[in-house]
C-alpha positions in Angstrom: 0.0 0.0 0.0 1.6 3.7 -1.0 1.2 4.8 2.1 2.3 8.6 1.1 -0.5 8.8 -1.5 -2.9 8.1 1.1 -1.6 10.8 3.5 -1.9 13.3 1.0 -5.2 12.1 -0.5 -6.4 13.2 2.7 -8.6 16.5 2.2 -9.1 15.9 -1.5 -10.7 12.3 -1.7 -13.7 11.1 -0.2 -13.0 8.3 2.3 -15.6 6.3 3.8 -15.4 7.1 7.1 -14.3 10.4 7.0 -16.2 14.0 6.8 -17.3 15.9 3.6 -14.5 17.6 1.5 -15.5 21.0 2.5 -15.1 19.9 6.1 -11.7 18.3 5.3 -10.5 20.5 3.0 -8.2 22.8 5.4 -6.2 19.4 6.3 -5.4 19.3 2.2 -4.2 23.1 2.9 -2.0 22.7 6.0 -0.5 19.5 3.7 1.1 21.6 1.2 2.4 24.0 3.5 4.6 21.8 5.4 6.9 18.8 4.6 6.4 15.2 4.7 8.8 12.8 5.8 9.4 9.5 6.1 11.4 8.0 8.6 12.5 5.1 10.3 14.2 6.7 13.2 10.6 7.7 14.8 8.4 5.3 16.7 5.1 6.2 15.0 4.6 9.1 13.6 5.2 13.1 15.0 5.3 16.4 13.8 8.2 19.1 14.9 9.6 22.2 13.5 13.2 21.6 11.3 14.8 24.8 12.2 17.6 24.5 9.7 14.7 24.5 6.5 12.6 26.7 8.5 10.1 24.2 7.3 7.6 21.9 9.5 7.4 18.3 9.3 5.3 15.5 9.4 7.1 12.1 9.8 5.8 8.7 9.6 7.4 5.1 10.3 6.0 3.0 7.7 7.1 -0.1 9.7 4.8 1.1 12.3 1.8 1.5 9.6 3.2 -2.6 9.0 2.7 -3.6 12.3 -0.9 -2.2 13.1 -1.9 -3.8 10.0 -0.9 -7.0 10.7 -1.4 -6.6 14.8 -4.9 -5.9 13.9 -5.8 -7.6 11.1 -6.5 -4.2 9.4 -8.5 -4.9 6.0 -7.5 -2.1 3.1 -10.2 0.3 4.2 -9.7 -0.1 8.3 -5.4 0.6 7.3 -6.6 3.5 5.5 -8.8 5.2 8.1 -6.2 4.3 10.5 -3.6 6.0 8.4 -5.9 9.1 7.7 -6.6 8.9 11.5 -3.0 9.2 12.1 -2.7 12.0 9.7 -5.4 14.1 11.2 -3.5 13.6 14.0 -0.8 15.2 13.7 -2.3 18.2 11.7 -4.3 19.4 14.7 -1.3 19.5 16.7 0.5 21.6 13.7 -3.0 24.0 12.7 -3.5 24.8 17.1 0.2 25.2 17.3 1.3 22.8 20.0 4.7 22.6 18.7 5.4 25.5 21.2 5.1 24.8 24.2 3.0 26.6 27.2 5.2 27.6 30.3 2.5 27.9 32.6 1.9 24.3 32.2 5.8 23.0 32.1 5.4 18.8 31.7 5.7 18.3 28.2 4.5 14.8 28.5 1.9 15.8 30.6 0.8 18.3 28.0 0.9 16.0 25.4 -1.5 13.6 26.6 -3.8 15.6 27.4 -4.0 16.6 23.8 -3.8 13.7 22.1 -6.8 12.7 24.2 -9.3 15.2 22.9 -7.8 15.4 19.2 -8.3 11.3 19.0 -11.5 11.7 20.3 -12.8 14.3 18.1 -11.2 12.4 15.5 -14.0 10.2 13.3 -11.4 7.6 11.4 -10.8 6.7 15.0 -13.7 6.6 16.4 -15.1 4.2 13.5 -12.3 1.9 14.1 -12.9 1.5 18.3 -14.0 -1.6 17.9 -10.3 -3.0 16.8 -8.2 -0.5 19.0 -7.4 -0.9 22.6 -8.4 2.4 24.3 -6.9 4.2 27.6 -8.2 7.5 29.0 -5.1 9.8 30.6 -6.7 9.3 33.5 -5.9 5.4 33.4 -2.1 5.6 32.1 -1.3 7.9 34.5 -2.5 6.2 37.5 -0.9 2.6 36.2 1.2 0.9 33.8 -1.1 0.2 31.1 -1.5 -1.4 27.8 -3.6 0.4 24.8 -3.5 1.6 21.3 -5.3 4.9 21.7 -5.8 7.6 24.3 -9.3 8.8 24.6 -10.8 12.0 26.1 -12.8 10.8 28.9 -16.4 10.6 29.5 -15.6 13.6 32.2 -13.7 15.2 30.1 -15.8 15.4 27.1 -19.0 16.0 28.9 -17.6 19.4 30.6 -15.9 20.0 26.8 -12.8 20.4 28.8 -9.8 22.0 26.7 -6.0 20.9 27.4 -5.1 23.5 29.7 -8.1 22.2 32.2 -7.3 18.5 31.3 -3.6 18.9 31.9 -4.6 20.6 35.6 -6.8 17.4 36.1 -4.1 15.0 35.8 -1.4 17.2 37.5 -3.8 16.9 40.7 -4.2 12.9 40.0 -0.6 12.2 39.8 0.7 15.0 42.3 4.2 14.4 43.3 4.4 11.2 41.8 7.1 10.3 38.6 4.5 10.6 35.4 7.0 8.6 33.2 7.0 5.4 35.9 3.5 4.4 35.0 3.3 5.6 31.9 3.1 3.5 28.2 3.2 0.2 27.7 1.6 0.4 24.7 1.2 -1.6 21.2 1.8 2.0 19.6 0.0 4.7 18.0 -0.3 8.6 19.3 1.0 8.4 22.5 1.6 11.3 24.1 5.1 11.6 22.9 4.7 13.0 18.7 5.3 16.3 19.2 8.6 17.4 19.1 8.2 21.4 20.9 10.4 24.1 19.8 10.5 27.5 21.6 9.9 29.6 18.6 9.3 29.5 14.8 10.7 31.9 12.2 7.8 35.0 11.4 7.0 33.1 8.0 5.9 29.8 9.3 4.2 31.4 12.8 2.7 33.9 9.6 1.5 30.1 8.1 -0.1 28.8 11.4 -1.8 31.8 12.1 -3.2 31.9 8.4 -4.4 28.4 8.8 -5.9 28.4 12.2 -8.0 31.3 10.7 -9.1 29.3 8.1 -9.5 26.3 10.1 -12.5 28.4 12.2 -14.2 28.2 9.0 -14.0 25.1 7.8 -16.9 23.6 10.6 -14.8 20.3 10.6 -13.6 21.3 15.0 -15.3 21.4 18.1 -16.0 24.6 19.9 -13.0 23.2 22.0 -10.1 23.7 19.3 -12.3 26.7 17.7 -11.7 28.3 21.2 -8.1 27.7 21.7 -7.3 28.9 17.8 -8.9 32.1 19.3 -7.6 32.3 22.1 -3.8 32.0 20.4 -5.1 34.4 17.6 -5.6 36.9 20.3 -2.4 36.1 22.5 0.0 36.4 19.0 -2.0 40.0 18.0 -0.6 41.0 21.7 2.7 40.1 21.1 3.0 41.9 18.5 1.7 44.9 19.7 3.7 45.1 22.5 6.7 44.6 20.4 6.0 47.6 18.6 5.6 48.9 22.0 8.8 48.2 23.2 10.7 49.3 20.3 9.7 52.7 20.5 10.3 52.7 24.6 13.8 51.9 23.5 13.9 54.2 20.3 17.0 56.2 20.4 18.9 54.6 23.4 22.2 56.1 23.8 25.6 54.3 22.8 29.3 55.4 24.1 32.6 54.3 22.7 34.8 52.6 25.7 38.2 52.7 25.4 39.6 48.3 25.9 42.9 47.3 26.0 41.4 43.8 24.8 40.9 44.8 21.5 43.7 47.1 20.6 43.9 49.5 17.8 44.4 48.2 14.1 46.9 50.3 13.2 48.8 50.8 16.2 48.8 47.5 18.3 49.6 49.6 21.5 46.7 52.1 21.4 43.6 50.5 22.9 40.7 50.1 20.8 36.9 50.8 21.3 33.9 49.2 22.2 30.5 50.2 22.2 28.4 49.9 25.1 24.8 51.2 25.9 24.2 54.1 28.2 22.5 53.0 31.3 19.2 54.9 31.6 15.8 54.6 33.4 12.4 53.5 32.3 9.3 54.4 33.7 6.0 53.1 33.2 3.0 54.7 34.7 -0.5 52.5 34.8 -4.2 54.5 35.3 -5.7 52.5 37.7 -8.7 53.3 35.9 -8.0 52.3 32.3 -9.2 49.0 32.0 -5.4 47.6 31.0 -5.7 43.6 31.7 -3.1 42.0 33.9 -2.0 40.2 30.6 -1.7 43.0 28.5 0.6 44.7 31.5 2.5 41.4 32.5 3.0 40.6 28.5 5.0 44.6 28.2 6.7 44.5 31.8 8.3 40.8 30.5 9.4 42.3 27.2 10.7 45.8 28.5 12.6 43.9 31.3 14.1 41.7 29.2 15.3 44.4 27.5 16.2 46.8 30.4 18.5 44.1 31.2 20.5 43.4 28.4 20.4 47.6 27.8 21.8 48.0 31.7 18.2 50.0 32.3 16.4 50.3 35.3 12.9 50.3 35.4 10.4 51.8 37.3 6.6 50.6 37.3 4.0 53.2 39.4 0.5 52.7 39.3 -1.6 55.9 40.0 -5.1 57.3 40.0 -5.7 60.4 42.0 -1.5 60.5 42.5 1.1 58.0 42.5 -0.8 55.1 44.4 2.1 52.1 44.5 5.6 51.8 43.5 6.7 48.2 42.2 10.2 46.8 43.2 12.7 45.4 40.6 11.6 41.8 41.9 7.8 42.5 41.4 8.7 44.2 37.9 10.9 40.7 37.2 8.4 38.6 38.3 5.6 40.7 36.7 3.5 40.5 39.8 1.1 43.2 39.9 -1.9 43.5 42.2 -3.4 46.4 40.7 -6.6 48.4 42.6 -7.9 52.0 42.1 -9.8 54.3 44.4 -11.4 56.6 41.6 -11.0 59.3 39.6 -7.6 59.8 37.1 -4.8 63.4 38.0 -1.9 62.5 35.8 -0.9 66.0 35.9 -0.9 65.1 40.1 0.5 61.7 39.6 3.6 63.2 37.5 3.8 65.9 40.4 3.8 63.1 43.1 7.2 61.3 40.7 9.0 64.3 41.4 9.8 63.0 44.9 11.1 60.2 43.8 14.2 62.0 42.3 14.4 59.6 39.6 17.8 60.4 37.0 18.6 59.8 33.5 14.9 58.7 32.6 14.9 58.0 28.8 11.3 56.7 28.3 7.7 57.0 29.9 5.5 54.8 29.1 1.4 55.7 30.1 -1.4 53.3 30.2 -4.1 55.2 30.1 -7.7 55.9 29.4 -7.4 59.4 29.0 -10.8 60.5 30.8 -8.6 62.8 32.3 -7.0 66.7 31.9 -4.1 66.4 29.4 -0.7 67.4 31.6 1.3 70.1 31.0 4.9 69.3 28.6 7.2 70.1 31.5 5.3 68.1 33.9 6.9 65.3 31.9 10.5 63.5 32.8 11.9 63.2 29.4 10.5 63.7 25.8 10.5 60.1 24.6 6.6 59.3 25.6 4.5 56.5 24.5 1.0 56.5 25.0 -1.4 53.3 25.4 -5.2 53.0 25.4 -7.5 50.6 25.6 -10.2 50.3 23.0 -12.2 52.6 25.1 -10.7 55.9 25.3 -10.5 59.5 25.0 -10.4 61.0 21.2 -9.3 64.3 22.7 -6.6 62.8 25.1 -5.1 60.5 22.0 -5.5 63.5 19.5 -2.9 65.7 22.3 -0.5 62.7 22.9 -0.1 62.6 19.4 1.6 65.8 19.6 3.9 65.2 22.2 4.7 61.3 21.6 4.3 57.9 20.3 0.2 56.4 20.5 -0.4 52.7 20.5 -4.4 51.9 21.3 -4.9 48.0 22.4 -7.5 46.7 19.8 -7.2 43.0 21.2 
């Protein structure tokens, strides 16, 4: 059996016990954007990210496809489903971008059981072929050394329409401090909670891919509400990071740079004159948040990570004041690293007071301020301000008037996410 040709017929031909082609058809478009391998260094089959072609791949065994026929007695149509099964698969993991991982949620085992059980569920070559595969539910392999050939959601777990994230926090409980990979698969084969290889981070082109094709895939009627609310949810988290990178590059516009005399690179022409280096300017950031303005924790936590990751390579300090009426809390370096914020206001917004209150602070060198605000407030006066590098952010709902005078005076970003 060609055993390639039936991976990519998958989208384009009509199968028995798959969907209609205009349910199917986004797996046909997420084939020919990325490559497919075969391999017999992998298990079974897996998807993962080949950073050297910038390129993702889907790899099968096709000694593996060999052995479920046979270990099952497969007929032609039962291999095929299984194969298209299999195929499915791994382009859900691709399409709701599980090759990079969640840090809030740090076993990557763990992580990828719990989504392999609500993809194979949702899956229909599977679930037409339950009668010849051996089924576990997470909930069983992590509790004790089992034996199966498919993990399952379970009844639980598709009755509440749990997604990963609340599946994974389920199973973390069940196994507390105990060693996951102990009890864990003995198994015949098949998606096992191991066929995603995770990279940190794709090249802009293929994240610019996965993003096109998850918008797509909320089209195409073919996914539960379940994956339909995670593609959104992603949608919105990459439309953040990108907007706070634009952020952050103007906070950092124009940093300064000074040339350091170093005896460790001497001159070119005369070996006994020391040579330069260039070396940032330490300077001071300072980021004031209106109380009042509706910014999420997110939105804040997702710029303080950024701009301290840069304040540090930069040699910046950075300064983080909340304030409403007046400067209401100060937040230390370790809060600002840890992006801890517990944010509450009393009422009413004086940024004209609040920039009067910083003055007592005695804060030096500041190159950037940085104001989340509403703007349902009395525009300050220029001098009021530290330093002439100001960035402005809103949140969707916001004062024209205040956004039309920081345009004059600095950089505007409003938050449409």
């Amino acid at each position: 059996m060609d055993y390639r040709a039936i991976i990519e017929s998958v989208g384009t031909e009509p199968f028995k016990f798959g969907e209609t082609l205009s349910k199917e058809y986004i797996f046909s478009v997420a084939l020919k954007i990325i490559d497919i391998r075969e391999s017999s260094e992998i298990e079974t089959a897996c998807v993962y990210y080949d950073r050297s072609a910038r390129k993702v791949v889907m790899a099968y065994n096709p000694a593996f496809f060999d052995f479920m026929a046979e270990h099952k007695a497969f007929d032609e149509t039962e291999l095929k489903a299984y194969i298209r099964g299999v195929v499915k698969h791994e382009l859900l993991h691709f399409m709701l971008k599980h090759l990079v991982p969640d840090p809030a949620r740090p076993i990557g085992l763990l992580r990828n059981i719990a989504m392999d059980a609500l993809i194979n569920t949702c899956v229909p070559e599977f679930q037409a072929l339950r009668s010849k595969l051996k089924t576990a539910t997470p909930e069983e392999a992590v509790q004790k050394p089992i034996e199966f050939d498919l993990l399952v959601a379970s009844a639980k777990a598709s009755s509440e329409d749990w997604n990963w994230e609340m599946y994974y926090d389920h199973l973390l409980k069940l196994i507390e401090n105990s060693k996951i990979e102990n009890a864990i698969f003995e198994k015949n084969g098949t998606i096992n909670g191991t066929d995603v290889k995770e990279t940190q981070e794709l090249d802009e082109a293929t994240a610019a891919k996965i993003e096109e094709l998850m918008e797509q895939a909320k089209e195409a009627g073919t996914l539960p509400g379940r994956f339909i609310e995670e593609i959104n949810a992603k949608l919105k988290r990459s439309k953040l990071e990108k907007l706070i990178h634009s952020i952050v590059r103007d906070v950092y516009a124009g940093r300064s740079v000074k040339n350091m005399e170093t005896y460790k690179r001497p001159s070119r022409r005369f070996d006994t004159f020391p040579g330069t280096r260039k070396r940032y300017v330490s300077k001071r950031i300072v980021v004031m948040v209106d109380v009042s303005a509706s910014i999420s924790s997110e939105t804040l936590t997702e710029f303080v990570s950024q701009a301290y990751t840069l304040a540090k390579a930069y040699g910046y300090d950075m300064d983080v004041f909340t304030y409403d009426v007046g400067v209401q809390n100060r937040f230390t370096n370790k809060q600002v690293r840890r992006s801890k914020f517990e944010i509450q206001g009393r009422g009413g917004t004086d940024l004209s007071k609040a920039l009067k209150d910083l003055q007592k602070y005695e804060l030096k060198d500041i190159h950037s301020m940085v104001i989340f605000t509403d703007g349902y407030d009395t525009f300050p006066k220029l001098e009021l301000f530290p330093c002439k590098n100001l960035v402005f952010v809103f949140p969707q709902d916001h004062s024209p008037e205040f956004e039309k005078q920081a345009q004059a005076v600095g950089k505007v970003h409003v938050l449409e996410v």
